[in-house]
N, C-alpha and C positions, 0 to 999 in steps of 0.2 A: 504494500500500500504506500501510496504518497498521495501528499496534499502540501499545500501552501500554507504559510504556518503566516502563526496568528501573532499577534504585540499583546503585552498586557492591559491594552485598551479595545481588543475583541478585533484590530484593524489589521488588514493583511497585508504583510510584508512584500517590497518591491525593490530592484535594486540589487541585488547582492546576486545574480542567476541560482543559477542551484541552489546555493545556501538558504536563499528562500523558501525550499521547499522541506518539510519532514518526513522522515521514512518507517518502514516497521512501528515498533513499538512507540516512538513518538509522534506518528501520524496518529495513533490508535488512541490515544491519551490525549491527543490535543482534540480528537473526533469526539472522545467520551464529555471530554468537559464544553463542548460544544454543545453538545444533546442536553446534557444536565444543565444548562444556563437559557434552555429552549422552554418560551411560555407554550402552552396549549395556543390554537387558535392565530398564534403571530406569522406561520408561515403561508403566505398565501393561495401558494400550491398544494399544503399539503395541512389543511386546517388539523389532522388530527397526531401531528407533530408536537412533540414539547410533554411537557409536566404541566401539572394544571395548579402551577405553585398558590395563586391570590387563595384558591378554597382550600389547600392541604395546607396552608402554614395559618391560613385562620382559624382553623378549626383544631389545629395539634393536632389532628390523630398520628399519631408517632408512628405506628404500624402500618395504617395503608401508605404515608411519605414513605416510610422506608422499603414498604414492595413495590411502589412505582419508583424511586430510585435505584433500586435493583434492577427490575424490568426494565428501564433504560439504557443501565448501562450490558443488561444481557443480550439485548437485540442492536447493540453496535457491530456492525459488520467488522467480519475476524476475530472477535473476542468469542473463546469457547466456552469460559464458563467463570463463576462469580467467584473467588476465594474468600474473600470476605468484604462486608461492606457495615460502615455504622453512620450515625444521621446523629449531629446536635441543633436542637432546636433553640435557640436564644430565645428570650423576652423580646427581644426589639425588630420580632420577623427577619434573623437573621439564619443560613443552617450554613456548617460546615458536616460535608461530605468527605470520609475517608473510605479509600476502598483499595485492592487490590483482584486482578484480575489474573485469568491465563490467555494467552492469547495465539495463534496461528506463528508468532515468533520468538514466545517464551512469556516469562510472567512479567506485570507493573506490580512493584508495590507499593505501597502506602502513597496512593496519592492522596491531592489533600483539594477539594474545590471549596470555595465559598460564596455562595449565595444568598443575596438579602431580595426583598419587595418594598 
């Protein structure tokens, strides 16, 4: 896998030729935390794209956030399977996502996303 990678501002790098681009395991990880930073409803091709963060972080339910951030990150194209994954929900509609996966080039681990609303 490759893809063109991303700034810590979600904007896609240009400029550098190749270097621009990430492979294997970091195309994979920059893909996950893509998905995981995806609302429901914002893609317009594909309205039923994203996590439907406004209702799962208002409501706390700990359990169904944590099996749909699972499920997102299980249906990433070339990830085979979940090794582990946990969910902190703040007070201030904040969650940090840690997970570790195995993937089609070996395993990520402990990545770390954070996500606020």
């Amino acid at each position: 896998m490759r893809v063109r990678g991303i700034d810590a501002l979600g904007d896609w790098n240009f400029g550098k030729g190749r270097s621009d681009y990430k492979q294997a395991n970091n195309a994979i990880a920059q893909n996950i935390k893509t998905r995981l930073k995806s609302f429901l409803n914002d893609c317009f091709f594909d309205v039923t794209a994203g996590i439907d963060w406004f209702n799962l972080m208002g409501s706390k339910n700990i359990v169904e956030l944590k099996l749909k951030v699972a499920a997102c990150i299980l249906n990433t194209p070339e990830v085979t399977s979940l090794i582990e994954v946990s969910t902190n929900l703040s007070n201030d509609r904040n969650i940090t996502i840690t997970y570790s996966v195995e993937t089609v080039y070996g395993r990520i681990l402990n990545q770390v996303i954070n996500q606020g609303i």
